[in-house]
C-alpha positions in Angstrom: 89.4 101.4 134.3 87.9 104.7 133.3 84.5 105.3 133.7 84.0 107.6 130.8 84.9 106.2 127.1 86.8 107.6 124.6 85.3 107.9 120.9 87.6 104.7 119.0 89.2 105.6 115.6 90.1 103.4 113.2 93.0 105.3 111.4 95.8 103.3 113.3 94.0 99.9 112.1 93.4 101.5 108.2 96.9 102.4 108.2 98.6 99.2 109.2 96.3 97.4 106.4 97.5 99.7 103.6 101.2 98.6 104.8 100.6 95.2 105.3 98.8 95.0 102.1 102.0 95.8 100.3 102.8 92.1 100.5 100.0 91.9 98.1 102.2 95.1 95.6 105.0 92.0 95.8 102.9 89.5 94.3 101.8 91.5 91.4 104.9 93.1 90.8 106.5 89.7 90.1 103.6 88.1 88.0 103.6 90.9 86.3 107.1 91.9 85.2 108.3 88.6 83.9 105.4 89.1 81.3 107.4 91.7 80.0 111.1 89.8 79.7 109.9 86.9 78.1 109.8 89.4 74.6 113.0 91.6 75.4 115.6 91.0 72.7 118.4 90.7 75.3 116.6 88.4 77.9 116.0 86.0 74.8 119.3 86.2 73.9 120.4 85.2 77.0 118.3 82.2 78.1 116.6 81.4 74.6 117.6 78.6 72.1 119.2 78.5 68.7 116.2 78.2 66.2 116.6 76.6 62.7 116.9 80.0 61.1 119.6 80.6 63.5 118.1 83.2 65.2 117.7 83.0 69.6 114.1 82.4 70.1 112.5 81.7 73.7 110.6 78.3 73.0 106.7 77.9 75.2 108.3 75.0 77.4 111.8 77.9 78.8 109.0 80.5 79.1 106.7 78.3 81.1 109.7 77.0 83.3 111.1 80.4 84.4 107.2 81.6 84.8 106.3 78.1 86.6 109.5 78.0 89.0 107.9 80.9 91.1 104.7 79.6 91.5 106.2 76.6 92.5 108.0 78.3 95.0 104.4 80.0 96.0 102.8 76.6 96.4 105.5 75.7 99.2 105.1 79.0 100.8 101.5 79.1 101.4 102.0 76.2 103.4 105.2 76.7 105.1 103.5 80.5 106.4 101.1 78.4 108.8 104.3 77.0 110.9 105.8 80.2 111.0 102.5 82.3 112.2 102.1 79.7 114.7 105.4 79.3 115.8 106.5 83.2 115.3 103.7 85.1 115.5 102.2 87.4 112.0 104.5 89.9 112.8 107.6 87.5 112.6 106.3 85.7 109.9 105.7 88.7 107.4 109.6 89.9 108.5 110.8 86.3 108.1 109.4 85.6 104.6 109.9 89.0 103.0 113.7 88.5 104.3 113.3 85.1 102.3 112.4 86.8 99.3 114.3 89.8 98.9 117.4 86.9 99.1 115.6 85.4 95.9 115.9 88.6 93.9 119.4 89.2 94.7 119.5 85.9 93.5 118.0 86.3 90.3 119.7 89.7 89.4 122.8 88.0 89.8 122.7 86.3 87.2 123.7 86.8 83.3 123.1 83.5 81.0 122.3 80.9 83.9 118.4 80.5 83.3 118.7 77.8 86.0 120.3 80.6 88.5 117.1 82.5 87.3 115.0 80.0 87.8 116.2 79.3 91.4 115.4 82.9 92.3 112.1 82.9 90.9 111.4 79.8 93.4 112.9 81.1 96.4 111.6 84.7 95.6 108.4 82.1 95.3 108.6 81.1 98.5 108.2 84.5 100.1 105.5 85.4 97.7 103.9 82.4 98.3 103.9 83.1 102.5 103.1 86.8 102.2 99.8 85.9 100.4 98.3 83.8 103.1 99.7 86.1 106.6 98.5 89.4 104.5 94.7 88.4 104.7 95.4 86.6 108.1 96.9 89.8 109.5 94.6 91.8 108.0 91.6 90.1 108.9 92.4 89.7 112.7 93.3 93.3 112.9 90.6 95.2 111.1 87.3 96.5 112.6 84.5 94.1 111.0 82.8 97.0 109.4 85.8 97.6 107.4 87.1 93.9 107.1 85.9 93.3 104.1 87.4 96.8 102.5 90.3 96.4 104.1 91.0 93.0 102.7 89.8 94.2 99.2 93.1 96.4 99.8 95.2 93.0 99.6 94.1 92.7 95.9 94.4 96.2 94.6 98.0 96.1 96.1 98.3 93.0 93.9 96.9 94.7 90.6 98.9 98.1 91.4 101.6 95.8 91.5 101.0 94.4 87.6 100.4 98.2 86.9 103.2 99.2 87.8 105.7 96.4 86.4 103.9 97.0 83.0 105.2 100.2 83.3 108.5 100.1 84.2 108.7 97.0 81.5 107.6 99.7 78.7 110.3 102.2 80.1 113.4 99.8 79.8 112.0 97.4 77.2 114.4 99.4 74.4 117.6 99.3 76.5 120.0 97.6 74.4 121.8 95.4 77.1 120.7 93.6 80.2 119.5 96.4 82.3 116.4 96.4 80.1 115.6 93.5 82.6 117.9 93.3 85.8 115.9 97.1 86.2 112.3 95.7 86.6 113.6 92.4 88.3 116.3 94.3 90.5 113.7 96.9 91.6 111.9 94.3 93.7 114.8 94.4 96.0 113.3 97.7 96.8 109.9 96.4 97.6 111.5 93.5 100.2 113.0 95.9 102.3 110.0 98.1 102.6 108.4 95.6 104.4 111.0 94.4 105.8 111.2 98.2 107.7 107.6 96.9 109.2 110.0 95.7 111.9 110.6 98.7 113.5 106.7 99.5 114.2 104.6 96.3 113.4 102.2 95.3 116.3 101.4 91.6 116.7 97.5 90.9 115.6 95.9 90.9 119.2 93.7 87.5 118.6 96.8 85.6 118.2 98.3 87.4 121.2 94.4 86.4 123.8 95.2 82.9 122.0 99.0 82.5 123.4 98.2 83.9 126.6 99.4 87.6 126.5 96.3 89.2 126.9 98.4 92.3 128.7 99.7 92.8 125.2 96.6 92.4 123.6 95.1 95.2 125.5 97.6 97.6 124.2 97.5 96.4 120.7 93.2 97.0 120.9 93.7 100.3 122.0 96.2 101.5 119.6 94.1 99.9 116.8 90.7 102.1 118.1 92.3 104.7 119.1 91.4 105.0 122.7 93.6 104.6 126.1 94.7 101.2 127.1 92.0 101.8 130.4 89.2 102.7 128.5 85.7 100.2 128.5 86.2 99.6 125.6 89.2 97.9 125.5 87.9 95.9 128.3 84.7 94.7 126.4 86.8 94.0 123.3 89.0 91.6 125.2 86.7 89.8 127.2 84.6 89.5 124.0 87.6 87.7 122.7 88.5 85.7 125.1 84.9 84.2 125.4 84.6 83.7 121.6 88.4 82.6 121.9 87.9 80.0 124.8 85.1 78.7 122.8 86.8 77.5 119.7 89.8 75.9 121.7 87.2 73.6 123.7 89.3 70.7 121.6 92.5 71.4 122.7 95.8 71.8 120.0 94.4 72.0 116.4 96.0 69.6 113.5 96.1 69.8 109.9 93.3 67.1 109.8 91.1 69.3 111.9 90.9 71.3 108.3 88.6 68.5 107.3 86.5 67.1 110.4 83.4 67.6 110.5 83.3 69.8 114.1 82.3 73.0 113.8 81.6 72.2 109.5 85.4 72.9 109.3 85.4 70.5 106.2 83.1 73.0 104.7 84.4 76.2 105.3 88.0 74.5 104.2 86.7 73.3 100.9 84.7 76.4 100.0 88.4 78.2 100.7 90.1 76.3 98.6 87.5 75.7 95.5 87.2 79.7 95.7 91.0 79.6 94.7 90.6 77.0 92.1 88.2 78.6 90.4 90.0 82.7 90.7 93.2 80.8 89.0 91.3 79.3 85.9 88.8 82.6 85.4 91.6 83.6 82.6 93.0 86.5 83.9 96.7 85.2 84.5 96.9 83.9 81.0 96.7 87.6 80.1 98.8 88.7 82.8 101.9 85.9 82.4 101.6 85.7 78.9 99.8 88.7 77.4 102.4 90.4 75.5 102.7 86.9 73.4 99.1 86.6 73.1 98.4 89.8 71.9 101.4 90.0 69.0 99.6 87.2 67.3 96.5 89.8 67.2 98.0 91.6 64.8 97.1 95.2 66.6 99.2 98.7 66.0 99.9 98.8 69.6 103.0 97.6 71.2 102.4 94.2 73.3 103.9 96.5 76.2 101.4 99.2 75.8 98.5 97.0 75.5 99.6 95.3 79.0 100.2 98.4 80.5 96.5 99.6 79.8 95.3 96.2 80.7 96.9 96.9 84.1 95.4 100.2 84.7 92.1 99.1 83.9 92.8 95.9 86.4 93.7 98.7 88.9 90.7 101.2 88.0 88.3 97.7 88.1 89.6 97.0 91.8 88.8 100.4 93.4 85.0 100.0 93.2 85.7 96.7 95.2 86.5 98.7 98.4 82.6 100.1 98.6 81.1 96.7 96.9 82.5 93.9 99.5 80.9 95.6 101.9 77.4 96.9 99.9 76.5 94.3 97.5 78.2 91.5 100.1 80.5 88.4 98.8 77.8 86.2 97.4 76.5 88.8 94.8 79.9 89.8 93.9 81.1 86.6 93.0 77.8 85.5 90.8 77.7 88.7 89.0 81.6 88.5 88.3 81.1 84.9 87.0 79.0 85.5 84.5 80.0 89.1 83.3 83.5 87.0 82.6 82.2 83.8 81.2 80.7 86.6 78.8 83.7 88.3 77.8 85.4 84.7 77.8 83.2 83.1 75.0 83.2 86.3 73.1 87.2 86.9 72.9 87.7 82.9 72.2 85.2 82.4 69.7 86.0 85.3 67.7 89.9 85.1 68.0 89.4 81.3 66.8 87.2 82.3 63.7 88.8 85.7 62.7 93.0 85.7 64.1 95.5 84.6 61.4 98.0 82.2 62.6 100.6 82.9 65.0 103.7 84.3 63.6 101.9 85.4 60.1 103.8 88.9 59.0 101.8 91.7 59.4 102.0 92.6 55.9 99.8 89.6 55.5 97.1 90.6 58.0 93.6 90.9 56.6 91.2 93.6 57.8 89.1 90.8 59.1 92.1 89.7 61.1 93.0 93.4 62.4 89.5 93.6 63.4 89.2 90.3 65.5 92.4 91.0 67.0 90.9 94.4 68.2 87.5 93.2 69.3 89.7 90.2 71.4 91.3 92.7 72.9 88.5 95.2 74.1 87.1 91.9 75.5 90.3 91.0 77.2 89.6 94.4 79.0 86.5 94.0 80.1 87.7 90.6 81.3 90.5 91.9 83.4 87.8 95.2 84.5 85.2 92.5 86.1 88.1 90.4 87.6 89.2 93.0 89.0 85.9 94.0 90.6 84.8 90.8 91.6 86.7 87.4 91.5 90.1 89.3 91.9 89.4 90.5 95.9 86.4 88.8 97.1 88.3 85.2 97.4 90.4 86.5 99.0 88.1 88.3 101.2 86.4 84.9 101.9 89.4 83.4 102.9 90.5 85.3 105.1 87.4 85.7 107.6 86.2 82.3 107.4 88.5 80.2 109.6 88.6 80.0 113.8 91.7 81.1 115.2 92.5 77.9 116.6 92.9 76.8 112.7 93.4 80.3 110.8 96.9 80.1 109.5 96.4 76.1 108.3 93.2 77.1 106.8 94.3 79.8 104.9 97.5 77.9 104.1 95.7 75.8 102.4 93.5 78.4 100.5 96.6 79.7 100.0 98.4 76.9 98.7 95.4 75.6 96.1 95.7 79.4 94.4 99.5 78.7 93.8 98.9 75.2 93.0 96.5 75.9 89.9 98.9 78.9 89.1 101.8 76.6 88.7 100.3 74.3 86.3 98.3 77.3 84.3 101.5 78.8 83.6 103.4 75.7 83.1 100.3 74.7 81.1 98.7 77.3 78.8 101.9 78.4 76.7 101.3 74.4 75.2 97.8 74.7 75.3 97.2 78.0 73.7 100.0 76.9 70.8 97.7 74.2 70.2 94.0 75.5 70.4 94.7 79.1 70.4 92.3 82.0 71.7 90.0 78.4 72.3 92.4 78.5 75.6 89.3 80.9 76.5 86.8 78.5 76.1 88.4 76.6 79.4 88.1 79.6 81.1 84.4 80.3 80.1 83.8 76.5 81.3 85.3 77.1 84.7 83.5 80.6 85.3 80.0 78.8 84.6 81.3 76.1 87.0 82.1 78.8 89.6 78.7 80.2 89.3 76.9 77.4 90.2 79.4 76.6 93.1 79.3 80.1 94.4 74.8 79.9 94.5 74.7 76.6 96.2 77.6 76.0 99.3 79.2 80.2 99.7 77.5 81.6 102.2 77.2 85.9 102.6 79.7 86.8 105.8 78.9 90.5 105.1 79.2 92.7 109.0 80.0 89.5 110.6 82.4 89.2 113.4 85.4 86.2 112.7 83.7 85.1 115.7 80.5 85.2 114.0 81.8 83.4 110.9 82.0 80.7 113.1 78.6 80.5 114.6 77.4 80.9 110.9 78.6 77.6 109.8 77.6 75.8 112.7 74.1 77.4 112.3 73.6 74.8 109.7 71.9 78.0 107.5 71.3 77.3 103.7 74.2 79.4 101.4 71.1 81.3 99.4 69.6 81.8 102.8 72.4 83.5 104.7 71.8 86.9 103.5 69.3 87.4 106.3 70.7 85.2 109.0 71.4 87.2 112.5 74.4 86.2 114.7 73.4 85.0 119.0 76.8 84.1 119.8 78.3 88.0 120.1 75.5 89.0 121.9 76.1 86.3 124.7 79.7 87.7 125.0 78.7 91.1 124.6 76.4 90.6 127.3 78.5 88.9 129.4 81.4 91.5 128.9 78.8 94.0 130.2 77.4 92.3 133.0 81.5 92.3 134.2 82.4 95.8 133.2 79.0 96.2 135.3 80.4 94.7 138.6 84.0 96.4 138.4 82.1 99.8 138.2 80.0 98.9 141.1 82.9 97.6 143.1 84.3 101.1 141.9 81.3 102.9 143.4 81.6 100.8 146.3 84.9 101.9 147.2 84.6 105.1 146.9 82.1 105.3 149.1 83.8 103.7 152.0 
């Protein structure tokens, strides 16, 4: 051990989270694009019906099968990711499960008029998705500094929305393409993204708590100091581990965890499991998929000059713009205030955009020859509230879930916890996007009015059982639940539990230096 210490970086750690969070660029890319193919002439053509005017038309129950089919696959993902992170490690899991869905592309760009070859793609393509989005924030949150947890988790999500960005774009550029490339492009070009991360093999490091936890704490050292940027001898590295281990040892008192450990009561793990998943719940039915699955529909029945794609493709830059300001407010204004102010900035531009798209829209499918100024109008003021919808999701409910979910779990039930988080998202995806192509051909913009009900919900969820994990340690987190601490009084609460093991850590790094002296002496 040296005596001295080296000043730790952070650079190695910041530059593994931007990678890893490119799990996150999959999932957006492939919510995204098929927003786009469900209006191209020759992908309607191809899996469309025969309407009665004889023309190909794709009906709302094909579009919310191919759309559904991949967050079905999500929804058995999310789960399965928990065996495999166990069982393989984070490493192997985020090589097995982008291998899994780079095989579901291939799958669906083979195809030409099979929409149940498509469809099959889209779920296994699902299933990889659905994996990546729970070992991304598990990965990410065992591996970053706490100071920059929260920022570096944020990163998952702006991956996500660069994603949409991005396959709004490369829908405009093809869109015009008179024969199938128009599509296979966008969809094919996600082969590219699989084996990006599939090249994580070559320099991945396996996260260092799950390493302490399986008993290869040798490893773990080496990981630490690569991740602060000091020599594997230094003090610090020592005090890191033994930090670990203590918290570690602590949270495996009960021996081999089990699914139903997710909801006993030890520890409040019913709690923090709950407040996971209703997080989840509640990010899927803010509204902001509706715009991002089925936008391009939506918005032709507003009447507006612009093309659907254009529209979508502005919506995901602002989604994109919204999410950088994220990064510095997780960690300033904390979780608890980001998700209250996010609630009701949305449930604003919910009620707005609903109630004025019912009262002023003319029906869906009315020529716009026909339009009215009063319809052009509500069409346009539905629309710049669709923006500001998407710019406060972006800021607020689109990361800090996320964030949540991936630092509030011990290790010894991380990957089911967050499976389950996980899972719940895909879960309410699934049946939004089987779902609100019926609904929203029944009731209209009043689709909105669902989502303003759930954001008021979320509101009142978020002040009375999420507490603020701001600066805390994972091992922390922990002690934070057990504290027993009222949600609207956590803000101030102080951690004891680190300062034990920091203590102890010290008093041990104290003896080996004395030892040290000792023999040098003699």
């Amino acid at each position: 051990m040296k005596e001295g210490r080296a000043i730790p970086t952070n650079r190695y750690a910041i530059q593994l989270a931007f990678f890893i969070a490119f799990g996150g660029f999959l999932f957006g890319y492939d919510i995204g694009v098929i927003s786009g193919c469900l209006i191209m002439p020759d992908f309607i053509n191809r899996f469309g019906e025969v309407g009665a005017d004889g023309q190909m038309f794709l009906s709302s129950s094909r579009q919310s099968i191919i759309t559904s089919l991949l967050s079905a696959g999500t929804f058995v993902g999310a789960l399965a990711q928990a065996f495999t992170s166990d069982r393989f490690g984070r490493r192997g899991s985020i090589l097995i499960w982008s291998a899994i869905f780079t095989i579901g592309v291939v799958i669906q760009t083979g195809t030409t008029f099979s929409i149940v070859q498509l469809t099959i793609g889209r779920f296994i393509a699902g299933l990889g998705v659905g994996a990546l989005s729970g070992i991304v924030p598990l990965y990410n949150g065992e591996t970053a500094p706490k100071a920059l947890r929260g920022a570096m988790l944020v990163l998952y999500q702006l991956q996500i929305i660069t994603g949409i960005f991005l396959s709004y774009i490369i829908d405009l550029a093809t869109h015009s393409i008179k024969n199938s490339a128009s599509w296979k492009i966008p969809v094919g070009l996600q082969l590219v993204w699989g084996l990006i991360l599939l090249s994580g093999i070559f320099f991945l490091p396996e996260s260092p708590r799950h390493l302490i936890g399986t008993g290869r704490s040798e490893e773990a050292r080496g990981v630490i100091a690569a991740l602060n940027g000091v020599p594997e001898d230094d003090g610090l590295v020592d005090e890191l581990v033994d930090e670990l281990k203590y918290a570690i040892d602590a949270e495996n008192e009960g021996g081999k965890a089990t699914w139903l450990e997710c909801f006993s009561t030890r520890n409040h793990m019913w709690k923090r499991t709950i407040n996971g998943m209703m997080l989840q719940f509640i990010q899927q039915l803010n509204g902001q998929n509706f715009y991002y699955y089925y936008g391009d529909t939506f918005f032709q029945s507003a009447g507006t000059e612009l093309s659907p794609y254009v529209i979508q493709t502005i919506l995901g830059a602002v989604s994109v713009v919204g999410t950088v300001p994220a990064l510095h407010l997780i960690e300033t204004w904390g979780r608890r205030r980001s998700l209250l102010t996010g609630a009701l900035l949305q449930a604003a531009c919910a009620i707005i955009a609903g109630l004025v798209g019912h009262f002023t829209l003319a029906p869906t499918g009315t020529p716009k020859a026909d339009l009215t100024s009063r319809n052009k109008q509500g069409g346009d003021v539905l629309i710049a509230f669709a923006v500001l919808h998407l710019f406060s999701f972006s800021m607020f409910w689109g990361p800090t879930p996320w964030v949540y979910l991936g630092e509030s779990f011990p290790l010894r039930v991380r990957p089911k916890g967050i499976a389950l988080g996980s899972a719940t998202n895909w879960l309410w995806n699934f049946l939004l996007s089987f779902f609100a192509p019926r609904i929203a051909a029944r009731i209209g913009p009043l689709i909105l009015m669902i989502f303003f009900g759930a954001l008021l919900f979320g509101f009142g969820y978020v002040y009375l059982f999420i507490p603020e994990t701001k600066g805390l340690t994972l091992e922390e987190v922990d002690e934070l639940y057990r504290s027993g601490v009222k949600p609207w009084h956590s803000p101030g609460w102080k951690p004891h539990l680190s300062e034990e093991a920091h203590e102890r850590a010290l008093e041990k790094l104290g003896r080996q230096e004395e030892k040290d002296h000792e023999g040098k002496e003699i």
